[in-house]
C-alpha positions in Angstrom: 84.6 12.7 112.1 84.6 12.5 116.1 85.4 16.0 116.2 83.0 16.9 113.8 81.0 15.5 115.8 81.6 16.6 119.0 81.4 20.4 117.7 77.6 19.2 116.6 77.0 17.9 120.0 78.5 20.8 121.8 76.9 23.5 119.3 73.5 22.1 119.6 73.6 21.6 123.7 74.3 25.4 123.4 71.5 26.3 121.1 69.0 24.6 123.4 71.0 25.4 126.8 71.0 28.9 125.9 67.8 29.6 124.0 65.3 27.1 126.1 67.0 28.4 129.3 66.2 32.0 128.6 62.9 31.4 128.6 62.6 28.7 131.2 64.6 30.2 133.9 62.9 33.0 133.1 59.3 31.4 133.4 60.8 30.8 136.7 61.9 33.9 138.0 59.2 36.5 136.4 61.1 39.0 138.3 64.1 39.5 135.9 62.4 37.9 132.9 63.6 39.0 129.4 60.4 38.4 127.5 59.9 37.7 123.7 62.5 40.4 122.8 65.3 39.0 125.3 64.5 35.4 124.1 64.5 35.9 120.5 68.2 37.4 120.7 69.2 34.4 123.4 68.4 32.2 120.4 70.6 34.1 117.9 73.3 34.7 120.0 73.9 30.9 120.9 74.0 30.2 116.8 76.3 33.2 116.3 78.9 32.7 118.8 78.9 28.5 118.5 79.1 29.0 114.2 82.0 31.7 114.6 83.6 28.8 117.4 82.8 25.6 116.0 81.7 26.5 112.5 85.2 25.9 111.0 85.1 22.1 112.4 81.5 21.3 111.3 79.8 23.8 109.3 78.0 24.7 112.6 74.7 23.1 111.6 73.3 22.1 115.0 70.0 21.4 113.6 68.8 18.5 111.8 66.6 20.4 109.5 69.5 22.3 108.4 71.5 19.7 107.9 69.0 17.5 105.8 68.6 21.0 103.6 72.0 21.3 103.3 72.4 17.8 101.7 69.5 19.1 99.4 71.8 22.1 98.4 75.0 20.3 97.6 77.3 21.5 100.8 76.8 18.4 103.2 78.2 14.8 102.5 75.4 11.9 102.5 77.6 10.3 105.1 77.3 13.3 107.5 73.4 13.3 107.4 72.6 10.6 110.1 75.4 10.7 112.2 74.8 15.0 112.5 71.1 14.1 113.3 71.9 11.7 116.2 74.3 13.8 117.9 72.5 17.3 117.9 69.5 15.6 119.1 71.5 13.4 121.9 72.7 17.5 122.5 69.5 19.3 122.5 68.0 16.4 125.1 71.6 16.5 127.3 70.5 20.5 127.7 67.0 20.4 128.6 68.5 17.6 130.9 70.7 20.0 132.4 68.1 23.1 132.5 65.8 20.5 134.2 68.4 20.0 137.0 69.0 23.6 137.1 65.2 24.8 136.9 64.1 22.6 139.5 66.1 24.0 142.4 63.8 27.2 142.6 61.0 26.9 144.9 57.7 25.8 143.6 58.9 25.0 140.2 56.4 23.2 138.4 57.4 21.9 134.7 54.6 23.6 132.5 55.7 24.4 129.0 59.4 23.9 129.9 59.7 26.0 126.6 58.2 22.8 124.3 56.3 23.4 121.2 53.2 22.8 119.9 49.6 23.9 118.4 46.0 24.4 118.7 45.6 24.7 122.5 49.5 24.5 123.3 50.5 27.1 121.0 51.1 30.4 122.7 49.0 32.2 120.3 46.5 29.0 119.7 47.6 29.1 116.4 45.9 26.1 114.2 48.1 23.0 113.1 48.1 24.5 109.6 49.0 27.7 110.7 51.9 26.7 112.6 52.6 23.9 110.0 52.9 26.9 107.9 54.6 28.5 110.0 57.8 26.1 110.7 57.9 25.3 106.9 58.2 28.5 105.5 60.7 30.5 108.3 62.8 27.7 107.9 63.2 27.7 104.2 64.1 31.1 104.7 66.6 30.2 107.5 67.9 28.1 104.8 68.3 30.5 102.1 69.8 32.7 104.8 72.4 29.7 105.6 73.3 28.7 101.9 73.6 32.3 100.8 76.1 33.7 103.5 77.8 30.9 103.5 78.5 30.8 99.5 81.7 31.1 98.2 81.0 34.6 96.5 79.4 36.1 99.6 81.5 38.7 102.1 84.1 36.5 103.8 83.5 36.2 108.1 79.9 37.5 108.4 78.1 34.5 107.3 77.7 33.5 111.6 76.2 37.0 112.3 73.5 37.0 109.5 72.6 33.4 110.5 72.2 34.3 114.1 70.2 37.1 113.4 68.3 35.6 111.0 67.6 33.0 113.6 66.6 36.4 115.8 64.2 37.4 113.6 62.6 34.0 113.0 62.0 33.5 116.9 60.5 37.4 117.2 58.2 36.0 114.5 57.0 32.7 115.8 57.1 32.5 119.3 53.2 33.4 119.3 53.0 31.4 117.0 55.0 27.6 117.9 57.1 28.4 120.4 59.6 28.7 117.6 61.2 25.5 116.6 62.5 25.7 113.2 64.8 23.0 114.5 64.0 19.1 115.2 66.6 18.5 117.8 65.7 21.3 119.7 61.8 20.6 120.0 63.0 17.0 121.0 64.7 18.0 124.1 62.0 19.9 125.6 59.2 17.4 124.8 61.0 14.7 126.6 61.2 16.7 129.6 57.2 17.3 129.7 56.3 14.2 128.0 52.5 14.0 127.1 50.6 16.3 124.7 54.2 17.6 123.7 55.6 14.4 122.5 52.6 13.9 120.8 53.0 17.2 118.9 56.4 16.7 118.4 55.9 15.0 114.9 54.9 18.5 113.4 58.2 19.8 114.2 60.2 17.6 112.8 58.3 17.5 109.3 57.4 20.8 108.9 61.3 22.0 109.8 62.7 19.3 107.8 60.6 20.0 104.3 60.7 24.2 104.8 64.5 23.2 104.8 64.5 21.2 101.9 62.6 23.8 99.8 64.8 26.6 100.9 68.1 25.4 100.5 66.4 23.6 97.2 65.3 26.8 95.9 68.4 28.4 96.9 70.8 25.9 94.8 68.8 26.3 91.3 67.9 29.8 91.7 71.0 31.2 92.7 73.6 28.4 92.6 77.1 29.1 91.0 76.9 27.1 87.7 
């Protein structure tokens, strides 16, 4: 189990390191910034190369939300669940620890967004909460169909990591107008601790809405297209 563990830890600081630190660093440093497009693929590369190093020890979940869904569809023990939830989020907040040590050195840094999500007036977009509700809940049932489907037994063995980072691609070229992109608990949690206030008061949002889109998509995926 500790190494199990540890890959969750390690996979889900990566996801948030990688992805939140696009964008932060460069929010900082408008100069060289990648934008939506350079984000969106930051994102889907830290889930691709973690699940092709780590997937074999843990299943490469790093997300709570897809952990929870993968309960749902029959491919996660019950005794995985909690302890998988504690350490990605102890990961995702021990990265936007780190990229708040790192983001701080520039001059004038100021912690604005610090890539958190949220709604109404903190959405990017200024998206509504049921639009963004919406939002979470359905791209991550899709992320889970994505995750149950290349990883099934019957599917092409060894691609399963590159059509669940690009999945993860597409969702975040989606959604970042829209949430900031979440689609994951642990990695909203991070962020919000960082900024605190209106963020942590969002945060609720997007850790339901991930959670249930996962539940239905892995759900739907198991008595749809489940091997009998």
């Amino acid at each position: 189990m500790l190494k199990k563990l540890s890959a969750e830890f390690i996979g889900t600081f990566w996801l948030v390191f990688g992805g939140c630190g696009s964008a932060i660093l460069a929010a900082v440093f408008n100069d060289v910034g990648i934008e939506l497009a350079g984000v969106s693929l930051a994102f889907g590369l830290t889930v691709l190369t973690m699940a092709y190093a780590l997937g074999h020890v843990s299943g490469g979940h790093f997300n709570p939300a897809v952990t929870i869904g993968l309960w749902v569809g029959g491919r996660c023990p019950a005794g995985d669940v909690v302890p998988y939830i504690v350490v990605q989020t102890v990961g995702a907040i021990a990265a936007a620890g780190v990229l708040y040590v790192i983001a701080s050195g520039a001059p004038g840094f100021e912690v604005g967004g610090f890539a958190a999500n949220g709604f109404g007036e903190h959405s990017p977009g200024g998206y509504s909460l049921v639009a963004c509700l919406v939002a979470e809940a359905v791209l991550t049932a899709g992320f889970l169909i994505v995750i149950m489907g290349a990883t099934d037994s019957r599917a092409p063995a060894g691609f399963a990591p590159l059509a669940i980072g690009l999945a993860l691609t597409l969702i975040h070229l989606i959604s970042i107008p829209v949430t900031n992109t979440s689609v994951n608990p642990a990695r909203s949690t991070g962020p919000a601790i960082i900024v605190g206030g209106w963020a942590l008061h969002q945060l609720w949002l997007f850790w339901v809405a991930p959670i249930v889109g996962g539940v239905i998509g892995a759900g739907a995926y198991r008595t749809v297209f489940g091997s009998k």
